[in-house]
Structure formats: C-alpha cells, structure tokens
C-alpha positions in Angstrom: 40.4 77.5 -46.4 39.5 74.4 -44.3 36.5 72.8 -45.2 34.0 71.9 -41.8 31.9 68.9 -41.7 28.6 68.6 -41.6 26.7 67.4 -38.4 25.9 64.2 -40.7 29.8 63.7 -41.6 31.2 64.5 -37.8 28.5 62.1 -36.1 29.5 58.9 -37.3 32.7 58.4 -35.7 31.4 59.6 -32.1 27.8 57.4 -32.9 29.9 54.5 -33.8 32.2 55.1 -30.5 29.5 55.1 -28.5 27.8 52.7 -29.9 30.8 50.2 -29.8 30.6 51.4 -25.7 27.4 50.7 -25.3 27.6 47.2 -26.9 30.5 46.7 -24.6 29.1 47.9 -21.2 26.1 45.4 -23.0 28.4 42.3 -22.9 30.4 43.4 -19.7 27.2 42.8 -17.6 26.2 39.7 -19.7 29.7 38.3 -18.9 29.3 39.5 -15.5 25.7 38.7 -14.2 23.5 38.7 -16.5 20.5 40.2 -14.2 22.3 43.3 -14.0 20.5 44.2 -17.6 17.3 44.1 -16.3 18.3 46.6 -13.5 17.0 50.3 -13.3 20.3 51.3 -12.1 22.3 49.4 -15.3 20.3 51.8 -17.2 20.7 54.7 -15.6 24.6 54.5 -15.6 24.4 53.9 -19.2 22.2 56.6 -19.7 24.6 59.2 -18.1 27.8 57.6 -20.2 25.9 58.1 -23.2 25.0 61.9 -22.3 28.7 62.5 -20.9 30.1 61.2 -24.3 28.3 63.3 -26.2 28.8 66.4 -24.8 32.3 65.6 -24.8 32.0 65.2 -28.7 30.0 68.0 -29.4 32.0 70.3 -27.3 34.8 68.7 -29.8 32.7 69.2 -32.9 32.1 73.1 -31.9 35.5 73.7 -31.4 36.4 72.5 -34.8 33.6 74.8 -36.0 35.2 77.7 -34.1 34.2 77.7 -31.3 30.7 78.7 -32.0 27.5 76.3 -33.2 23.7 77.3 -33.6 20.9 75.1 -31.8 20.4 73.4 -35.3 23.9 72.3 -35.9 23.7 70.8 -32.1 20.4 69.2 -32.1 21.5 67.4 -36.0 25.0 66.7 -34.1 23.9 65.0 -31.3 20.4 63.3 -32.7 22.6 61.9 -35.4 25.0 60.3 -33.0 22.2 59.0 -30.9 20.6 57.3 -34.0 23.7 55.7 -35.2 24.6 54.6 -31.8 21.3 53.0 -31.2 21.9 51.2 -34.3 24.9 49.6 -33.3 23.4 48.9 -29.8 20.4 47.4 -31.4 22.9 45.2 -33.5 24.6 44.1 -30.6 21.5 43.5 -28.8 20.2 41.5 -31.2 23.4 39.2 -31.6 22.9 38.9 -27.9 19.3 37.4 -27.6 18.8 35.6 -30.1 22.3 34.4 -31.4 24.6 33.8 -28.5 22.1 33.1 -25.6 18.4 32.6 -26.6 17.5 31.7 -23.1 18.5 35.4 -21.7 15.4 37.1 -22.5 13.5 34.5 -19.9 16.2 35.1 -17.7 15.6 38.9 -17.8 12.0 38.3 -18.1 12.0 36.6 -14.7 14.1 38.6 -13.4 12.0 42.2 -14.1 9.0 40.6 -12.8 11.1 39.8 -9.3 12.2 43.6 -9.5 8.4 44.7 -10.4 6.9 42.3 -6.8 10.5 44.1 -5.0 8.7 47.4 -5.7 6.0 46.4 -4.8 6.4 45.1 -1.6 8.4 48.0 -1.1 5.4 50.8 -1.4 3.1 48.6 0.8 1.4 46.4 -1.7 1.7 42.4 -0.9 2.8 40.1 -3.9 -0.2 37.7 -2.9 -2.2 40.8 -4.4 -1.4 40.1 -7.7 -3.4 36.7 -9.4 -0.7 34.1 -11.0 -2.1 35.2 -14.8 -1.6 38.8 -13.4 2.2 38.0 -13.2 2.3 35.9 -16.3 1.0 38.5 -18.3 3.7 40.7 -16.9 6.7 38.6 -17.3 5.2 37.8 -20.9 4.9 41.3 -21.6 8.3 41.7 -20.7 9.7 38.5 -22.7 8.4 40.3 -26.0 10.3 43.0 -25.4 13.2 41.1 -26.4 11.2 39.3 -29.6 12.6 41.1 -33.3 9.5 42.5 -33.4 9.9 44.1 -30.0 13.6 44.8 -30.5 12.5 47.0 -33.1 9.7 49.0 -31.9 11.7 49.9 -28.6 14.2 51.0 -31.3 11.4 53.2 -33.2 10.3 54.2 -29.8 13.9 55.4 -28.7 13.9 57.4 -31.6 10.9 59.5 -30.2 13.1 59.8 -26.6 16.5 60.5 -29.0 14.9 63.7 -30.5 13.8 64.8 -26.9 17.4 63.9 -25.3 18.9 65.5 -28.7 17.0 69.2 -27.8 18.3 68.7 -24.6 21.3 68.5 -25.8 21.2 70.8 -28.7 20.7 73.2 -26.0 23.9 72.6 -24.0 26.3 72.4 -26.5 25.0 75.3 -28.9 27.1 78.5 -28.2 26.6 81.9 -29.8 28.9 84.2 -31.3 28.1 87.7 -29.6 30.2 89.7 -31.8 27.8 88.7 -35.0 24.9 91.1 -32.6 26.1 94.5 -33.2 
C-alpha cells in the first residue's frame, strides 16, 4: 500500500512554490516601479494568486488522498503552506530593504503617505487639514514597517490573518466521503 503524506510533508513543496512567486512578483515590481509595492491594488493581486495557488494545491493534495480530506487535514494543508511561504517572502523582503536598496523603504514611505492625502482628498477631506507633524508621524509610522523589527511583527501578525485565510480555506478544499454515513 501507498503511503500518504502528511499535511506537514505535502506543504513544503507548494509553500516554497509560492513563496519563490511571491518573492518574484516582489522583485518584478521593484524592477519595474518600485511604487507599485506600496499600492492597495499590488496587494490585492497578490493576495488572489496566493489564494488561487493554493486551492490549486490542495485540490492536488486531496486527490492524492483519494479524493476525500477532512476540514483538519485542509486547514493543517493550507496554514502550513501559508506559513512556509511567508517565510520565504519575509526572506526575500528582507534581502530587499535592507541589502539591495536600503533607500526603498523611504521611497515606499513617501509614497503611502501620497496614497493616504489621495484618499483623502478623495472622500472630501483637504490635505491642508492634516498639521506637517501629523504627516510625519504617518510617513514615520509607515518607514518602521519596513525596520527588522517591523518586518517581523507584520510577519507574527500575518500569522494571526494566515490561520483566518487557512479556515477559509480549510473550508473549500475539505470534501466528505458520503459513503462512510450509512
């Protein structure tokens, strides 16, 4: 008989997949312009890779399982891959601001406070409303995000939104074998 992974032992090729992806959509927009990172929509197409991707996995993993997985075996699947993909994301990120361009994070920094005063001015409210230490403690705010320190804590913090996104997910991709009812 064939043995069957565990969620543990099939997770680590599709984290480390999409991990490598998300370093490389990472770079892309570095290599591209550089302000995209600091756009909502950047993350929001990223977002929806990383949840297409690991459906697709999972749907892979449950057939290799036969076609059937509990809610368990999905959440462990799928929070798994999220935490080993963050990893490698974090590892990328952290190569990126602080090895190759140090000067990106007040780049970013600058350019999320223009994007804050954007919506803003959009919903009424005037950028003159806002004192100059009111927008320094913004874009400083913003510039620690990007600190080890911060890198590390958004990290913790994604793990929080992992487990959240991993029920979500756990409840997709789990399928029940009806026969086992009668």
């Amino acid at each position: 008989m064939e043995e069957k992974q565990t969620p543990f032992q099939a997770a680590v090729r599709p984290g480390l997949t999409i991990g490598l992806i998300s370093v490389a959509l990472t770079y892309v927009a570095y290599f591209v312009d550089s302000t995209m990172l600091a756009s909502g929509w950047f993350g929001l197409v990223a977002l929806v890779v990383f949840f297409v991707l690991i459906i697709y996995f999972g749907r892979q993993y449950r057939t290799e399982l036969g076609g059937f997985m509990t809610f368990g075996t999905a959440f462990n699947f799928s929070f798994i891959t999220m935490i080993i993909s963050g990893l490698l994301s974090l590892v990328g990120q952290i190569l990126l601001f602080h090895v190759i361009d140090p000067a990106l994070p007040g780049v970013l920094a600058d350019q999320s406070l223009q994007n804050t005063l954007e919506i803003m001015e959009r919903f009424g409210a005037s950028a003159d409303s806002m004192t100059p230490e009111q927008m320094d403690d913004i874009r400083n705010r913003t510039l620690d995000q990007f600190s080890l320190t911060g890198q590390f804590t958004s990290f913790g913090i994604g793990l929080i939104i992992y487990a959240i996104i991993a029920l979500i997910l756990g409840a997709i991709l789990k399928k029940r074998d009806k026969s086992l009812d009668y």
